[in-house]
N, C-alpha and C positions, 0 to 999 in steps of 0.2 A: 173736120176731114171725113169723118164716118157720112156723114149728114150728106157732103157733095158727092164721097163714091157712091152713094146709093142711090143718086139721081135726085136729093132736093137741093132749090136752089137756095144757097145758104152764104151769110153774110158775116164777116168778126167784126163787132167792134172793138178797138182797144185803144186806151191810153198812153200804150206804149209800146212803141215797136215790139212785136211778136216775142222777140228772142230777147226781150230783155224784162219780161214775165218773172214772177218772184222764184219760178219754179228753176231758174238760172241758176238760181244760188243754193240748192238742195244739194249736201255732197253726199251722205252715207250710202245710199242704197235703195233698192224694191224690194220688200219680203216676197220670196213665193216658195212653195216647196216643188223646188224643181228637183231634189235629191241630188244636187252635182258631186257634194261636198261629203255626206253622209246620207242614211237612209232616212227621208222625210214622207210626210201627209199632210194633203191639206186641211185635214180635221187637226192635226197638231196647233197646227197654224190657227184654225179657228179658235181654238181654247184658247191659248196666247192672248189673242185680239180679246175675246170676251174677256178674259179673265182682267187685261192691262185695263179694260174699261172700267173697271170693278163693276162689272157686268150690269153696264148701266146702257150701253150699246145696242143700236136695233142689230141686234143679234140677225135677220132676215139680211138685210145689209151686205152685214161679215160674213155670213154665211156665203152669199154670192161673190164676194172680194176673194176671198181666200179661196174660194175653189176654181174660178176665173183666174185667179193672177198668174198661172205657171204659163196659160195659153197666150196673154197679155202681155207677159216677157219676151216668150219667143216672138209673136208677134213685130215688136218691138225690136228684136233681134235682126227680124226678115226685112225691117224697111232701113237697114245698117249702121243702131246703136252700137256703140264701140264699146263693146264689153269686158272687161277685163277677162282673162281666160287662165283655167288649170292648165297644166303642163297635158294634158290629153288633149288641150281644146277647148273642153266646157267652158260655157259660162260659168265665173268665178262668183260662188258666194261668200261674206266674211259673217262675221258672228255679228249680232245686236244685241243689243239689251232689252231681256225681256222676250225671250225669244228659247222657247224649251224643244226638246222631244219627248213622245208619250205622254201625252195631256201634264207633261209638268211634272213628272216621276223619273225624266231621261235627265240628259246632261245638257250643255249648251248647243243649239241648230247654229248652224252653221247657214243660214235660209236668205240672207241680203245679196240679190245681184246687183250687182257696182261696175259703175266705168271709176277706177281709179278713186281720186276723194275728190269727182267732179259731176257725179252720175244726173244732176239737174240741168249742167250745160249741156253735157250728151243727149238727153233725152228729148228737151224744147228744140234742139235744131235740129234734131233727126227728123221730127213730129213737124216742123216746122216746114222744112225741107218737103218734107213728103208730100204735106197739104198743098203745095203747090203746082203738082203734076194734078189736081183737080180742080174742078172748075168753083172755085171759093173767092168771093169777093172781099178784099182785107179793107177798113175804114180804118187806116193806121193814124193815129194820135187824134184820135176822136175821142171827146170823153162825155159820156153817156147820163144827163142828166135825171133824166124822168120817166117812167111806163106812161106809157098810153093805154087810158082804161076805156071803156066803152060803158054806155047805159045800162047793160046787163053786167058790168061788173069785168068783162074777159078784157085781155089786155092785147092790142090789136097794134101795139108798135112802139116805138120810144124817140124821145128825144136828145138831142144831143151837140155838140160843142164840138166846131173843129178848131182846136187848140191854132193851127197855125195860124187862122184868120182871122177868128172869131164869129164865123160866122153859124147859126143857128139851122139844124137842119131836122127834118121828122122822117124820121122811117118806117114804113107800114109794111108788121110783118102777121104770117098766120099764125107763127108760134117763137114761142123766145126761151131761151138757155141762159139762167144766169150764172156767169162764172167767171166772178168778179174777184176771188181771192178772198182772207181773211183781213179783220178788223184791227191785229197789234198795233197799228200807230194810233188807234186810241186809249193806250197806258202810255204811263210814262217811260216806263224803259221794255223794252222788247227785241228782239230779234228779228223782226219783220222786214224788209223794205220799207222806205217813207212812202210808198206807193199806196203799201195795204191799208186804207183807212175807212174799207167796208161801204163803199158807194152802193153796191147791190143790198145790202143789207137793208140802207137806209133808200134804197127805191123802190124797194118792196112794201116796206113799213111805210112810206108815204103814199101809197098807191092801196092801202088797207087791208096787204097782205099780212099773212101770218111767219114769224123769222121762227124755225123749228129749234129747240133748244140752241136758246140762247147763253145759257152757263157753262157750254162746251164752249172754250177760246182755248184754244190751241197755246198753251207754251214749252218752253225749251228747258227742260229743266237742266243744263248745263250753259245757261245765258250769265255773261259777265254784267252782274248788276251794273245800271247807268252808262256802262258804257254801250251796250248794244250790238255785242258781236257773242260769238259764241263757240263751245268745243262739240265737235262732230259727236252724233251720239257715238259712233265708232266703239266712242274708247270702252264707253261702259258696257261694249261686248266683248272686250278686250281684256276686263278685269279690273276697269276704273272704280275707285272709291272715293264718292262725293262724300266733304266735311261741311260743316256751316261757320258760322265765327267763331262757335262755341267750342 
């Protein structure tokens, strides 16, 4: 969407209709220190982030995430995510886990803006919706098998699968964005979609790029073993205490 407002001409492929993106199923929230709740910073926030990392994080990164994300909310707000709101109005934020005031010496932030315990549906059709007051060309249920490299190495397009017919198609592009989701449907049990199963990952890696820490895989650590669903981090801003069998 950013890419067509600013006048290039820019193409999606996806596997899956648009709005039905992993990011559908995101319920907790977006950290930012908008202050609605209590007094925050987005240096608090930074520490948070580094710290949850065990400051293994390109801290450069979080550093631009957390002090960008209050403007990326409202943002967000301006193109009419359905925010839940304080009794003043604000955007509502609820507590997480993992989430301090004063580098970690305060009490619990209050920092998560949330549509309800739905905030990933909200967000993908508002984002959704939006991109198409601009000129974006959707390849919906395309599924994108290969980079196209060039003699020099640059990758100058890709190929790709339209699911409905089967038929084989090449697209030549100047530059490419991969944002293909995460790899959980490669463990056995996960929380992910059956979707996530790291296609970009492995088009990169086949095309002889480099995949940047690969020992970061995102999990959930309130995932109901084998079965594959899971409890909102919510709760553990709430005051949840996880046990193990023992």
């Amino acid at each position: 969407m950013g890419l067509s407002e600013s006048g290039f001409r820019t193409a999606c492929i996806t596997k899956l209709f648009p709005t039905r993106s992993h990011t559908v199923a995101a319920q907790g929230g977006v950290n930012a220190a908008l202050g609605n709740m209590t007094v925050d910073d987005w240096r608090w926030h930074m520490y948070d982030t580094v710290k949850g990392s065990d400051w293994l994080g390109d801290q450069d990164a979080i550093h631009y995430m957390c002090r960008e994300a209050p403007k990326a909310v409202l943002e967000l707000e301006e193109f009419g995510l359905p925010f839940s709101r304080t009794d003043e109005g604000k955007i509502y934020q609820r507590a997480f886990g993992g989430q301090s005031l004063e580098y970690g010496k305060g009490s619990q932030a209050y920092r998560c803006a949330c549509a309800a315990d739905r905030t990933g549906h909200a967000m993908l059709h508002t984002l959704y919706g939006r991109s198409l007051a601009f000129d974006t060309t959707y390849f919906i249920e395309y599924f994108a098998l290969d980079l196209i490299m060039d003699y020099e190495g640059k990758c100058v397009g890709v190929i790709c699968l339209n699911m409905e017919d089967g038929t084989i198609h090449r697209i030549n592009t100047t530059n490419i964005i991969l944002a293909t989701g995460g790899c959980g449907r490669t463990f056995f049990s996960c929380t992910s979609a059956h979707t996530c199963t790291g296609d970009g990952n492995a088009m990169a890696m086949r095309a002889g790029l480099a995949n940047q820490d690969p020992e970061f895989v995102h999990f959930h650590p309130t995932g109901i073993y084998g079965a594959g669903c899971l409890i909102t981090e919510g709760t553990r801003g709430e005051g949840e205490i996880m046990r193990n069998s023992k």
